[in-house]
Structures are given as C-alpha cells and as structure tokens.
C-alpha positions in Angstrom: 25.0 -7.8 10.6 25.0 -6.5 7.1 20.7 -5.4 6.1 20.7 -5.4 2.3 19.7 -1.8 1.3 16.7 -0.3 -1.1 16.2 2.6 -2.9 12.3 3.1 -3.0 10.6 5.8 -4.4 6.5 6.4 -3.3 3.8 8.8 -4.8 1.9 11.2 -3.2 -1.8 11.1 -4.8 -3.9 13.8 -3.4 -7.3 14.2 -5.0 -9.8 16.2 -3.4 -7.9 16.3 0.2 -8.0 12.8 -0.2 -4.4 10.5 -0.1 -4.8 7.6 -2.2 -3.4 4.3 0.0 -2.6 0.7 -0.6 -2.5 -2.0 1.8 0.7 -4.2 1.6 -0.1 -7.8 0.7 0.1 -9.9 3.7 3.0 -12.4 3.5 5.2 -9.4 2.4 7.8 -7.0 4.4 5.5 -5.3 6.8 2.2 -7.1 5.0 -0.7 -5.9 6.5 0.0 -2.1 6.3 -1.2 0.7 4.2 1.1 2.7 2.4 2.1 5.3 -0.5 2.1 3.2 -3.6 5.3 2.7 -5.1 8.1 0.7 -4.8 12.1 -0.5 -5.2 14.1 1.0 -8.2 16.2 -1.5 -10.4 19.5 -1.1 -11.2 20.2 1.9 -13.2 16.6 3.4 -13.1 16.0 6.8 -12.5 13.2 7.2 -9.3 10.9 8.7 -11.9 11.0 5.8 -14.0 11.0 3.2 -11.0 7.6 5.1 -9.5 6.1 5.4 -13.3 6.7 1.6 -13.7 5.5 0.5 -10.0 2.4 2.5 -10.5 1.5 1.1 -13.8 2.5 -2.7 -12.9 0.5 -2.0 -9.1 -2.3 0.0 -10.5 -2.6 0.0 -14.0 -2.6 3.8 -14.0 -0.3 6.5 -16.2 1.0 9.3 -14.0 3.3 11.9 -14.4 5.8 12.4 -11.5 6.3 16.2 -10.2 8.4 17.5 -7.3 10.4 15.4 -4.7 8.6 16.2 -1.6 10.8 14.0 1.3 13.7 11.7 1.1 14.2 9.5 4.3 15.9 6.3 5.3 14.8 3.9 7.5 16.5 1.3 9.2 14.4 -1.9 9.8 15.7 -5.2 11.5 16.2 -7.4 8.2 16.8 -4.1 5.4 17.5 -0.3 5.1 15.1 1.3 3.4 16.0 4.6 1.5 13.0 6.2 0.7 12.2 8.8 -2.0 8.7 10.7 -1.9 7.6 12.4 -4.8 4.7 14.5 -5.7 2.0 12.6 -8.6 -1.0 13.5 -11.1 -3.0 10.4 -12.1 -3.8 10.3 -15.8 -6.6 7.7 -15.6 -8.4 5.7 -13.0 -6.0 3.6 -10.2 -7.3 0.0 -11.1 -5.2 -2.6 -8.2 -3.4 -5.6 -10.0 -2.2 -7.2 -7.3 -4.9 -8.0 -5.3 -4.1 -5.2 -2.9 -6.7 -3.1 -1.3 -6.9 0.2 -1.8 -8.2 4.1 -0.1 -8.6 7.8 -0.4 -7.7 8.7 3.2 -7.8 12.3 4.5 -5.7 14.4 6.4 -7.2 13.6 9.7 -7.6 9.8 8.8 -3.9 9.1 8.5 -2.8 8.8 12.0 -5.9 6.3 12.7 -3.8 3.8 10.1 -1.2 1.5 10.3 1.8 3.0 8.0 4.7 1.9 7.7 7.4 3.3 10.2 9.8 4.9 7.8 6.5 7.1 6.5 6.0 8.8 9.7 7.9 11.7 8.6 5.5 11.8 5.3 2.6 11.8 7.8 3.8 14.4 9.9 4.5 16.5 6.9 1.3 16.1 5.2 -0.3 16.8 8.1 1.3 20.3 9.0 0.6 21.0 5.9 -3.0 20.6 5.3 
C-alpha cells in the first residue's frame, strides 16, 4: 500500500516555561489530540512560509519563525507524515479560528496529554531540556 506523504512544519511557543497547545478538531486525522500548532506546506512553500500562514489562518497571530529545532517522520496507517519543528516568537495575542481549543502546558504537564505519536521525540526533547 502506497500512504500519501506530508510535509508539516509545527511551532514551538514557549512563553514563560509554558508550551502553547492546540487540540485537533475531532473528525480530523488523529482529532481529539493536542498538538504544536502548525500544519501541511503547499506546493512550492518554503516551511517558514507554510508555518507563518498556518499560524495566522489557525490563530490569527503574526510570528516570526527562528531555528529548526527537530525534523522527524512518522509513518501512520493511512499517511507519512514528515515533520519539521521550528522554534517561534508570537508578535500578538494567539486568538483560535477554528474552533479549536487551546493551552499553555508546562514541561512536566506534557506527558499527562495526548500528542500525537510522531511528537514524541519533541516531548522527549523538550523535556531533557528544561
């Protein structure tokens, strides 16, 4: 079987030792879970531009993108999921769009939600790193 694959890039929003989250819509790929916001690139889109777009359509906030912090793939029954992590300063107030909830999660509350499988290396660096 060929699983269609995604590039998706994800920003890491720490404020205060805090990681801001959002919840993944129910009735979506793995609905129900929290998550670094972010999202797929389009064709011919830089990740910077795909995560500076994602952001603003997901939480109506301008950002500027920093460092890549991890790049990881992850392969799930129905898709491949290449995924790019990158390091982001909010320059206003994270307003959600989409109905999606949304946290400020510490360190130690990361492993008591339900991520995502492909962000486990994420979690596992963020938290050796506090």
């Amino acid at each position: 079987m060929i699983r269609p694959h995604m590039v998706v890039t994800a920003a890491v929003i720490e404020q205060e030792g805090r990681f801001l989250l959002t919840r993944r819509l129910e009735g979506t790929h793995l609905g129900g879970r929290w998550e670094f916001p972010g999202g797929k690139c389009e064709p011919g889109e830089v990740h910077h531009q795909a995560l500076a777009r994602e952001l603003d359509e997901e939480l109506a906030v301008p950002v500027t993108v920093g460092a890549l912090i991890l790049s990881t793939t992850h392969v799930y029954e129905e898709r491949t999921v290449e995924l790019h992590f990158y390091q982001v300063e909010l320059r206003g107030r994270a307003v959600p769009q989409l109905g999606q909830e949304m946290c400020w999660a510490s360190r130690e509350e990361l492993d008591s939600l339900d991520f995502p499988e492909a962000d486990a290396a994420l979690i596992d660096l963020l938290k050796r790193h506090a």
